[in-house]
C-alpha positions as CSV (number, residue, x, y, z in Angstrom):
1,X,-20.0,-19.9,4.1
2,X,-19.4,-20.9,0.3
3,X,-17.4,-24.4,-0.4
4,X,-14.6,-23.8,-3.1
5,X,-13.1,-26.5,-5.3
6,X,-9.9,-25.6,-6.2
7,X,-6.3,-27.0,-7.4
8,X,-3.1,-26.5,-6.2
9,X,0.5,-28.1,-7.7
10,X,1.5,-31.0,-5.7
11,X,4.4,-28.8,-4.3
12,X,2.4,-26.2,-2.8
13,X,-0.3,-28.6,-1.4
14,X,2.8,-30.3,0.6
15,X,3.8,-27.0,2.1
16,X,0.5,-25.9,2.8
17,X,0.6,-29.0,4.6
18,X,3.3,-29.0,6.3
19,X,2.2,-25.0,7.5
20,X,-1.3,-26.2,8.5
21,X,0.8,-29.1,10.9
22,X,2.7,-26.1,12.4
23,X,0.0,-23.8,12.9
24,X,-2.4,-26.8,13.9
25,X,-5.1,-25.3,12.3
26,X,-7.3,-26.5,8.7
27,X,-6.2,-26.0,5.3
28,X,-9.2,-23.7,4.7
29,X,-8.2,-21.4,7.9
30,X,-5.1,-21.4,6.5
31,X,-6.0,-20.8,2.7
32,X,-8.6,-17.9,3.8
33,X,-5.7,-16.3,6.1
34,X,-3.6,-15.9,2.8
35,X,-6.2,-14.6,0.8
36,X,-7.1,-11.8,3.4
37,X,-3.9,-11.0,3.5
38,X,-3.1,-10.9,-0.2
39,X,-6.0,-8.6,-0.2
40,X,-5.1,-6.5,2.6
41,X,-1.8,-5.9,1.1
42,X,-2.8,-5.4,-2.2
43,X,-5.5,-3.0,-1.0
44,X,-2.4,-1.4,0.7
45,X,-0.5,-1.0,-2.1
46,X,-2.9,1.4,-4.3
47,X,-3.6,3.5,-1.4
48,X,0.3,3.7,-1.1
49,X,0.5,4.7,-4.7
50,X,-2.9,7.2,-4.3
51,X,-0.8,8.9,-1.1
52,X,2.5,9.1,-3.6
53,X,0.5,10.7,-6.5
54,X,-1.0,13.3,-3.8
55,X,2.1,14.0,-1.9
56,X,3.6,14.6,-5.5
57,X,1.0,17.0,-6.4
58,X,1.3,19.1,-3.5
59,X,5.0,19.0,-3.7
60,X,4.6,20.9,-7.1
61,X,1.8,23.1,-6.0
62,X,3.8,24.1,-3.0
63,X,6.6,25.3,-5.4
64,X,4.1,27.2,-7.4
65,X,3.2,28.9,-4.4
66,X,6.6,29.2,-3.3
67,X,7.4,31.0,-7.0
68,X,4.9,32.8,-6.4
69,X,5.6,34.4,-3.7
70,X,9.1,35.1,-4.3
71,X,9.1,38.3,-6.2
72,X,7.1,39.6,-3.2
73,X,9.5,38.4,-0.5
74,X,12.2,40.1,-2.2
75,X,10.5,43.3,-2.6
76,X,9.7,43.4,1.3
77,X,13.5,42.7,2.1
78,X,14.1,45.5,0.2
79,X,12.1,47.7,3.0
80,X,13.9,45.6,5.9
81,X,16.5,47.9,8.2
């Protein structure tokens, strides 16, 4: 465990405050609890936008291979009784 010094506005000390009282836990608890989850969701968010890139990409490549295949699928309808 590393000790931190760090500043916060007067406002936000009082609500971290007043959330540490309802929580009945320590201002570090509390303080290391937000940053976990500030990383957690920020981790979250560039996986999100990895997933979106890649859904995107296949999206198009599907199409290719839909184009693709078109011309052929026609061609075989043609033989279709």
């Amino acid at each position: 465990m590393v000790y931190l010094n760090i500043t916060f506005p007067e406002d936000l000390k009082k609500e971290l405050d007043l959330e540490v009282r309802r929580e009945r836990t320590k201002r570090s608890t509390l303080i290391q609890k937000a940053v976990r989850t500030y990383l957690k969701l920020k981790h979250q968010k560039a996986v999100d936008v990895l997933l979106k890139e890649g859904y995107q990409e296949m999206a198009a490549e599907s199409e290719n291979v839909m184009k693709d295949f078109e011309k052929a699928d026609r061609e075989s309808w043609k033989h279709v009784d």
